[in-house]
DOGUFI-192709 format. One line per field, with one value per residue (C-alpha): residue in one letter; chain; x, y negated, z negated. Coordinates in Angstrom, 3 decimals, padded with zeros to 6 digits, m for minus. Layout:
residu <- (A ...)
chaine <- (A ...)
xx <- (X ...)
yy <- (Y ...)
zz <- (Z ...)
This chain:
residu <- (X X X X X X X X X X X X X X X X X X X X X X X X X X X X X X X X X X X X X X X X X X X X X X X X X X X X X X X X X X X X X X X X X X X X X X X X X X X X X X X X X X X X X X X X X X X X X X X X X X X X X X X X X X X X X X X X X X X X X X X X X X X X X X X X X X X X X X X X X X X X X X X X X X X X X X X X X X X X X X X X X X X X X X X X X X X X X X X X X X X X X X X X X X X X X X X X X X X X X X X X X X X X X X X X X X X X X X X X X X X X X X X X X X X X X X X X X X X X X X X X X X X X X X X X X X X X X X X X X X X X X X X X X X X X X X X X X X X X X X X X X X X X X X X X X X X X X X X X X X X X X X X X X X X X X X X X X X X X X X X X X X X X X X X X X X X X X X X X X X X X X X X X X X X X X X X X X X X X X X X X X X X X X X X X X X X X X X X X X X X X X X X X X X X X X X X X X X X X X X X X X X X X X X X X X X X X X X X X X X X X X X X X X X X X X X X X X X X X X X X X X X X X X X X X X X X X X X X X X X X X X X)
chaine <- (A A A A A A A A A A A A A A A A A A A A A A A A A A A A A A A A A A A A A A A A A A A A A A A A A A A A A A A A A A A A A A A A A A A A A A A A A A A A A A A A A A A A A A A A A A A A A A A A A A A A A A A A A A A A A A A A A A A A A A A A A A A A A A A A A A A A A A A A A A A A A A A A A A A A A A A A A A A A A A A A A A A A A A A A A A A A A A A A A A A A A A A A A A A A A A A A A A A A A A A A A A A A A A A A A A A A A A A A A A A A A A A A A A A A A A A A A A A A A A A A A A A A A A A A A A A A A A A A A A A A A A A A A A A A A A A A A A A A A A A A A A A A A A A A A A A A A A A A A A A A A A A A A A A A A A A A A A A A A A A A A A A A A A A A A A A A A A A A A A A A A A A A A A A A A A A A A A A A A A A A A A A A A A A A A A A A A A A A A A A A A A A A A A A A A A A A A A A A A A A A A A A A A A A A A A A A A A A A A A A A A A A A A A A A A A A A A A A A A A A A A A A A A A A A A A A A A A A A A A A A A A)
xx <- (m072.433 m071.415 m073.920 m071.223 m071.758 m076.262 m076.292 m074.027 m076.543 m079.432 m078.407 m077.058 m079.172 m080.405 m079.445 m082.348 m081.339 m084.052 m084.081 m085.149 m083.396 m086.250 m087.314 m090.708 m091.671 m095.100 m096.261 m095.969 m094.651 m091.505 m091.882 m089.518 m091.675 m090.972 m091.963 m095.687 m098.124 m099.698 m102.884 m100.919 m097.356 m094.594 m094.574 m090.835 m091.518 m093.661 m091.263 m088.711 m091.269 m092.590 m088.474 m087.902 m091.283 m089.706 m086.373 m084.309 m083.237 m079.674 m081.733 m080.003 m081.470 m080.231 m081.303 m080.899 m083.512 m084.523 m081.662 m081.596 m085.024 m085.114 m082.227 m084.617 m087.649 m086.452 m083.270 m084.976 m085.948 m082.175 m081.451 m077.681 m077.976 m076.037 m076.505 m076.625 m074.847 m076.480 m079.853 m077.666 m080.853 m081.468 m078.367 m076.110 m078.585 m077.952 m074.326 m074.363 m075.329 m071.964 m073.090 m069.400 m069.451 m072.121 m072.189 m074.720 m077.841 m079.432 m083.293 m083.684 m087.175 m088.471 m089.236 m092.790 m094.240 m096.547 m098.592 m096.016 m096.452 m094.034 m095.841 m094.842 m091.398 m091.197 m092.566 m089.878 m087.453 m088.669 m089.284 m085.452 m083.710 m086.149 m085.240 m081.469 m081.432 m078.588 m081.186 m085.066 m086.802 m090.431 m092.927 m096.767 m099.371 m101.141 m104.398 m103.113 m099.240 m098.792 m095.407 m093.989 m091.590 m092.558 m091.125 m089.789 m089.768 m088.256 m089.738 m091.107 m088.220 m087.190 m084.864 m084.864 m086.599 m087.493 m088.920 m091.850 m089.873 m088.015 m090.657 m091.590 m095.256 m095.452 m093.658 m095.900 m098.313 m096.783 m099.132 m096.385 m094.439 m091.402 m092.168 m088.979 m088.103 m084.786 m083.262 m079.804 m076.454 m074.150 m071.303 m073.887 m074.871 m071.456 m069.965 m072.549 m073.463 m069.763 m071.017 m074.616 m073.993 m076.129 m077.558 m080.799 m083.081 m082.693 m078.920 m079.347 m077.996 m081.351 m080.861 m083.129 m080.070 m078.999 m081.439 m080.101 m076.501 m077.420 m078.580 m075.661 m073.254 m074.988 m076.179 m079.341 m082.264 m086.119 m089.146 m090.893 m094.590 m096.050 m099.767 m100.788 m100.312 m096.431 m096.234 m098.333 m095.689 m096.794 m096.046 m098.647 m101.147 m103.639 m102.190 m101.204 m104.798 m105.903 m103.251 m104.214 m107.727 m106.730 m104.645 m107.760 m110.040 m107.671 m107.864 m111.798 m112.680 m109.976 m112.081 m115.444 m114.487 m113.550 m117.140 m116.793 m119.232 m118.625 m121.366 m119.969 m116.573 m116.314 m116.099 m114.284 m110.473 m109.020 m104.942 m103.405 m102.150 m105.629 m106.866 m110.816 m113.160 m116.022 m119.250 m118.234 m119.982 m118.144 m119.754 m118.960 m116.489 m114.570 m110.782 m108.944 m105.317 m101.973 m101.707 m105.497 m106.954 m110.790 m112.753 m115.957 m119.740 m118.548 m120.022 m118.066 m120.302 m119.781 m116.226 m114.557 m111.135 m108.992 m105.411 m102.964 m105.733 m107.018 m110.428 m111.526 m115.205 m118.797 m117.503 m119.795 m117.415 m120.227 m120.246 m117.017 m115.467 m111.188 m109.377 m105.405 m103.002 m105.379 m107.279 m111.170 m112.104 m115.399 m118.787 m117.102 m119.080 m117.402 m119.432 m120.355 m117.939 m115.769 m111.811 m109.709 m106.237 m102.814 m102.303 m105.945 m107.218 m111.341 m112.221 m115.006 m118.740 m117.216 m119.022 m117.523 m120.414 m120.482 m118.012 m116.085 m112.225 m109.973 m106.406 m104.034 m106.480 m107.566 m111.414 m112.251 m115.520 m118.738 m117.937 m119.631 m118.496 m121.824 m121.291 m118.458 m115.882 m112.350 m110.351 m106.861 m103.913 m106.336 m106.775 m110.389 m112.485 m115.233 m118.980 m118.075 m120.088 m118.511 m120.966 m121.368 m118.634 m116.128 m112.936 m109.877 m107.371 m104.030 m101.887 m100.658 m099.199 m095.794 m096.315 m096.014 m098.888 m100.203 m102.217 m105.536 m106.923 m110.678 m112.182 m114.358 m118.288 m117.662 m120.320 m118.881 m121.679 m122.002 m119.649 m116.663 m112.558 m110.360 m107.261 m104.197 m102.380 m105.607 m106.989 m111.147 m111.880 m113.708 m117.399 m116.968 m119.783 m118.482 m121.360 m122.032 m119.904 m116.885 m113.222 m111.522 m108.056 m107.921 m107.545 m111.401 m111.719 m113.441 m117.448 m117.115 m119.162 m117.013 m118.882 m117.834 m119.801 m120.555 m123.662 m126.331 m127.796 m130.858 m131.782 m135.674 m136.403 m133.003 m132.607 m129.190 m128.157 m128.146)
yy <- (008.685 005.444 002.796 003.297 006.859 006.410 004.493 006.672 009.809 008.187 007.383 010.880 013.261 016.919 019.538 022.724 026.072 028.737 032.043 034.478 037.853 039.743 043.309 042.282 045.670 044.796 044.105 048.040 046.929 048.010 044.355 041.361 039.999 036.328 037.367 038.265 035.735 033.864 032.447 033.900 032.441 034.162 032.525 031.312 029.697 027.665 026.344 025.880 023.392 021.557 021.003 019.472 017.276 016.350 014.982 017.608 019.172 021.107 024.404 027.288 030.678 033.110 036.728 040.135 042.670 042.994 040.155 041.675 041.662 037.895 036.550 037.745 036.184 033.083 032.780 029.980 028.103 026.271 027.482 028.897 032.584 033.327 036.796 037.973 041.132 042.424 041.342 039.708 036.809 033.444 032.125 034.366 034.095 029.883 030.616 032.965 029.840 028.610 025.138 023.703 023.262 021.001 017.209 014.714 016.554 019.669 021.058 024.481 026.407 029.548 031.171 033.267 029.944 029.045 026.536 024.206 020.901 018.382 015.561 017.650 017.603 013.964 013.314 015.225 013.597 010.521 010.905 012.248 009.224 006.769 008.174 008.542 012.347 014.917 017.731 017.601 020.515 020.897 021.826 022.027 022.687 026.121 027.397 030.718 030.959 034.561 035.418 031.920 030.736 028.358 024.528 023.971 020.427 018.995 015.693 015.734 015.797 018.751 021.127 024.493 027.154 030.645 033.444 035.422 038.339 037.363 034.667 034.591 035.063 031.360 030.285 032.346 029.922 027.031 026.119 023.588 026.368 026.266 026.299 027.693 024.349 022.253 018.901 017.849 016.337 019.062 018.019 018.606 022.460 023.538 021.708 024.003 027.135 029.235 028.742 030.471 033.756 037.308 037.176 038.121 041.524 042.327 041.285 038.876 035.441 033.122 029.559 028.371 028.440 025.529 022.836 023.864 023.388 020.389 019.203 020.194 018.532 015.065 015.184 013.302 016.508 015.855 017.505 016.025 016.634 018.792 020.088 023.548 024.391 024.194 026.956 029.861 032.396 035.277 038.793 040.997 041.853 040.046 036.843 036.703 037.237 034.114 032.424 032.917 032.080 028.514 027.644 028.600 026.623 023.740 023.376 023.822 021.301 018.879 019.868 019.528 016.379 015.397 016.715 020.242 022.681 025.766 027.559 029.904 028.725 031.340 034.090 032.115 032.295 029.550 028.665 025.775 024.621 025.424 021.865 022.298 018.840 016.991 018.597 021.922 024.861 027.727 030.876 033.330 036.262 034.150 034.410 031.169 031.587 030.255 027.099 027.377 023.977 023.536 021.014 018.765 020.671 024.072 027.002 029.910 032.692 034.979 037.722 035.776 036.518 033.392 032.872 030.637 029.260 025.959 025.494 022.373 020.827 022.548 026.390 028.946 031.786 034.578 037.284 039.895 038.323 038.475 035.742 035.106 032.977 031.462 028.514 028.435 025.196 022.718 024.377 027.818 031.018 034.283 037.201 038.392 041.251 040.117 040.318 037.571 038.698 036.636 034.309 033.891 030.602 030.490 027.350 025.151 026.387 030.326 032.707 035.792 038.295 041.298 043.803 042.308 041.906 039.343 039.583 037.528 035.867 032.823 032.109 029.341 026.511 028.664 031.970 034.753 038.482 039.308 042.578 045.688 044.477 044.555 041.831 042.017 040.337 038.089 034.602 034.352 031.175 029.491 030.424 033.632 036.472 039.516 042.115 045.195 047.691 046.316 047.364 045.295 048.048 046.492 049.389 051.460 055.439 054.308 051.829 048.649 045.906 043.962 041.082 040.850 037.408 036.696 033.578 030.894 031.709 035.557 038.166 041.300 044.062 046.256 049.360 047.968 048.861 046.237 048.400 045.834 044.414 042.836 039.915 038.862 036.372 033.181 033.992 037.478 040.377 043.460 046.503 048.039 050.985 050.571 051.138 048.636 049.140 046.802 042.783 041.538 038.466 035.560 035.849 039.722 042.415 045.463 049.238 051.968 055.000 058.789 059.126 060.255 064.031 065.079 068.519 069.225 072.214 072.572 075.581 076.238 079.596 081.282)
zz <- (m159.040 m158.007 m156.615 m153.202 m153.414 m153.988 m150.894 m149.046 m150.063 m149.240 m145.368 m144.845 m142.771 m144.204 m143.133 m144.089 m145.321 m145.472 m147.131 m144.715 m145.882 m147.624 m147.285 m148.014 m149.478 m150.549 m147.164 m146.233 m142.895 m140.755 m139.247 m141.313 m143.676 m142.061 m138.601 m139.834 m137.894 m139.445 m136.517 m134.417 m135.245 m137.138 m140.735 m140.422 m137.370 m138.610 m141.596 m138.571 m136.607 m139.957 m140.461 m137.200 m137.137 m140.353 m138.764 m139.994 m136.768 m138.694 m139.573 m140.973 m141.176 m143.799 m142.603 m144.038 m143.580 m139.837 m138.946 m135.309 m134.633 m136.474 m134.639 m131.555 m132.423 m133.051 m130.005 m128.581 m131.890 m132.312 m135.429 m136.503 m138.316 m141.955 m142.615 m146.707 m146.316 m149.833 m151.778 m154.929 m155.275 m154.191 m155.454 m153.056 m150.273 m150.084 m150.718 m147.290 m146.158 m146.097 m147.651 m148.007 m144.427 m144.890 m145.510 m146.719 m148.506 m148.157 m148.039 m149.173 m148.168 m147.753 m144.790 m145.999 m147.112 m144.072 m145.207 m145.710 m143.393 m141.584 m143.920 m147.117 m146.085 m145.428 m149.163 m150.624 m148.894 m149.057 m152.895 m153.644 m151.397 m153.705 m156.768 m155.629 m157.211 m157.347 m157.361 m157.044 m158.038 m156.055 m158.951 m158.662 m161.353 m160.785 m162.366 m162.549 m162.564 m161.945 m160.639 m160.269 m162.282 m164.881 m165.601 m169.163 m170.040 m173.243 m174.253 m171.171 m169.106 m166.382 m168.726 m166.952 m165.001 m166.107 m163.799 m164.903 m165.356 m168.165 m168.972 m173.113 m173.881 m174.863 m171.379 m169.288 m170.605 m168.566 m165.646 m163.754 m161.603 m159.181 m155.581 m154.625 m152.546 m153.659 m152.793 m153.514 m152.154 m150.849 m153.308 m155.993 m154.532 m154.056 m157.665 m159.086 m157.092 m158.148 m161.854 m161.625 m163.042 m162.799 m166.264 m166.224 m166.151 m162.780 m162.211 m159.611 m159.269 m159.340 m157.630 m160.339 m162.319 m160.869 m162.764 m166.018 m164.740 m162.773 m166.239 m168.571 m165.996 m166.513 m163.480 m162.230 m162.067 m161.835 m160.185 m156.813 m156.995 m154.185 m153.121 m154.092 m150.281 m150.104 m153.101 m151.104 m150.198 m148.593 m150.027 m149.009 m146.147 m148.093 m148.863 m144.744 m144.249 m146.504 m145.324 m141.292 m142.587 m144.315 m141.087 m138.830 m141.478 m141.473 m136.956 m136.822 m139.399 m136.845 m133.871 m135.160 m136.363 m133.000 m131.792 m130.794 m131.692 m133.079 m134.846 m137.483 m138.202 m140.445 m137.481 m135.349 m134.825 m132.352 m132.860 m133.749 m129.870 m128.717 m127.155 m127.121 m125.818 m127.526 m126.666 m126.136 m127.898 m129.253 m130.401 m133.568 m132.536 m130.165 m130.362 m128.339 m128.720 m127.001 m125.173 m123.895 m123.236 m122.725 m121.079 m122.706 m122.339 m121.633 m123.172 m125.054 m125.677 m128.637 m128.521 m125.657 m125.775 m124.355 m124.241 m122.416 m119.974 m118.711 m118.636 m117.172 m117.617 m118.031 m117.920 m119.534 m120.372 m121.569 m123.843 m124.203 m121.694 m121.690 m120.114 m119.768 m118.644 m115.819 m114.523 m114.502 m113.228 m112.984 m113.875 m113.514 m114.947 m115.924 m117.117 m119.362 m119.997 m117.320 m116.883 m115.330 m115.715 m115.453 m112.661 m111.490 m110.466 m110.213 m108.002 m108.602 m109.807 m108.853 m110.275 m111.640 m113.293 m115.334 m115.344 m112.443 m112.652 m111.281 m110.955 m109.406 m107.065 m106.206 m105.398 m103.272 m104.221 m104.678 m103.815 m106.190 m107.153 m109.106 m110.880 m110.487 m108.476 m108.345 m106.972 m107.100 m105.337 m103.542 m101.330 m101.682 m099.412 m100.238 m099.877 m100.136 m101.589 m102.644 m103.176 m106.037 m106.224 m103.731 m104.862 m103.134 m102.842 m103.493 m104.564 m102.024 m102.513 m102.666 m105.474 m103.712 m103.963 m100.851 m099.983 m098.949 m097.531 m097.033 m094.925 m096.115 m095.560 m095.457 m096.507 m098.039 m098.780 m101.651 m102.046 m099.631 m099.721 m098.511 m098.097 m097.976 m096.342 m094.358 m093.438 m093.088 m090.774 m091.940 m091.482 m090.814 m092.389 m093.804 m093.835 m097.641 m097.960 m095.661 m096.360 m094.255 m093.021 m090.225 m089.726 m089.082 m086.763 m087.871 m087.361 m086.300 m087.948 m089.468 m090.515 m091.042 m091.434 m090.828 m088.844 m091.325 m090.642 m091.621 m091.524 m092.089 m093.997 m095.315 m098.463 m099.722 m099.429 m102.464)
């Protein structure tokens, strides 16, 4: 390579290529191995987004098994799609690719490697412009090897991969192992890619191939060091479990560093794009997921389950309760074992108590639904109490939903329907066990009741 041609490389962007055609047998699962979440976001998905924090923003997918339901997932992610019509091996799967459409260099990854990170990425690259390589081969040192494929070195110097498989006794010995991640100039891939043959025990063509070629053609091979973390594939139910479990590990250490509490990190599960204050105190069994964003001092007692909601400051969210896609605001309390469901807004210092369920409602300053209620498809005031077992009745016989709107300052007693459409006048008092069918002026009194009968001496017939 000339020194024209070195610069030339090193100025040219990348372009990534990850393998995402496996069956993934092992996992025992009808769902693409790469679309298994990892905290609650599939594993290629997260390759894609370390890529493009990276820089590289030219992402192609190779898919195979599942490619419809892939393609699907990931519609929105800007990617292009190769398919690999048959499992021939790594080799084929880059080479469906279509790499000699590519100029510049080229960044090949797998997709069921989760833990890689946008900083990784960056090193390699970094490491392969410095050292102005054809190929760079991502190798870490492993205490126990297993299924990797080892690194032979001769004198020292990169001379060829082997995979475990068909791995010598002596080589299995080898602790340095191949990550599976590869650097190199796109002349350099497709000079050597038509040359890797199917040679080996299970008659597939293996991209590790390409070192020794790289090699015998003179051409300018070495290994770029990574951490331990960008060689965890995932294969298994059990390795995405540890992996979900380093991820969650990984965001609570960043939190309680910034001063949140949580009390058994080992129990608790909050996601990556979960924002969560200083000062606020976050019980075992909680699950915070989505883009949920919590305010400083609030209080989240133990098997909340939160997603996509905005919490602001000084919320106690007690026990078992389940909260989406809403917005509890200042000094809020919900439950315990209460339900606010999508598109709920809970003004400030409302309380919401046990076993009450909000549902597309808002709920003006103060007001309280104590225990057993239903409120759904709501326009709540403020200062208004909404008493046990009052059931907003929103769904009407032929299946459409309705409206109901209640007044500041409003008192409604225990045991009351609010058949919808219908409005409550600010200030108005609604009598413990009446269905309600018609508007209520502001400041009126509504009942409605049968006259109780009592009959003294009373014996059923028998």
């Amino acid at each position: 390579m000339t020194e024209k041609d070195e610069i030339k490389s090193k100025d040219l962007p990348f372009t990534a290529i990850i393998l995402a055609a496996g069956k993934g047998t092992r996992m025992n699962s009808s769902l693409p191995k790469v679309l298994h979440p990892v905290a609650g976001k599939p594993m290629i998905s997260r390759v894609i987004a370390c890529c493009k924090k990276a820089g590289v923003n030219d992402i192609r997918v190779v898919v195979g098994h599942g490619a419809g339901l892939v393609k699907n997932v990931l519609e929105t992610e800007g990617v292009s799609f190769f398919e690999q019509k048959q499992q021939l091996g790594t080799a084929d799967a880059v080479r469906s690719a279509q790499p000699e459409t590519i100029e510049g260099n080229i960044i090949i990854l797998n997709g069921d490697h989760p833990l890689i990170e946008a900083r990784d990425i960056e090193g390699f690259i970094r490491e392969f412009k410095e050292q102005k390589l054809d190929i760079g081969l991502v190798s870490t040192v492993l205490k126990e090897p297993g299924d990797f494929g080892r690194v032979v070195r001769s004198g020292g110097e990169l001379y060829a991969i082997v995979e475990a498989k068909d791995a010598s006794a002596e080589a299995k010995k080898i602790k340095e192992v191949n990550t599976g991640i590869y650097l190199t100039r796109a002349a350099i891939l497709n000079l050597l890619l038509p040359d890797i043959k199917n040679q080996n025990l299970k008659k597939e063509y293996y991209l590790t191939d390409i070192i020794s070629l790289g090699i015998s053609e003179r051409k300018k091979v070495k290994t770029i060091t990574g951490a331990k973390n960008v060689s965890m594939g995932v294969n298994n139910q059990i390795e995405l479990a540890k992996a979900t479990k380093i991820v969650f590990k990984s965001h609570m250490k960043k939190l309680m560093e910034s001063g949140v509490l949580i009390i058994d990190p080992r129990n608790t599960y909050i996601e990556e794009t979960v924002e969560v204050a200083p000062g606020t105190v976050i019980y075992p069994g909680s699950y915070i997921k989505g883009h949920t964003k919590i305010g400083k001092f609030c209080m989240i007692e133990p098997n909340a389950f939160i997603v996509d909601t905005m919490i602001e400051d000084s919320v106690q969210i007690r026990a078992g309760s389940y909260l989406e896609s809403s917005i509890i605001r200042t000094k809020c309390s919900v439950g315990p074992y209460a339900r606010v469901r999508p598109d709920s807004e809970l003004l400030e210092e409302v309380h919401i108590g046990n076993f009450v369920e909000v549902k597309k409602s808002k709920l003006g300053k103060h007001t309280k639904a104590a225990h057993l209620a239903y409120i759904g498809d709501a326009d709540v005031g403020a200062n208004t109490n909404i008493g046990c077992g009052t059931i907003f009745v929103n769904y009407l016989p032929n299946k459409t939903k309705h409206k109901t709107k209640v007044g500041d300052n409003c008192f409604i007693g225990s045991d009351v329907q609010l058949i919808a459409p219908i409005e409550i006048g600010a200030g108005a008092t609604i009598g413990a066990g009446s269905v309600i069918t018609k508007n209520v002026p502001a400041n009126a009194l509504a009942v409605t009741r049968s006259p109780q009968v009592i009959k003294e001496n009373y014996k059923p017939k028998s």
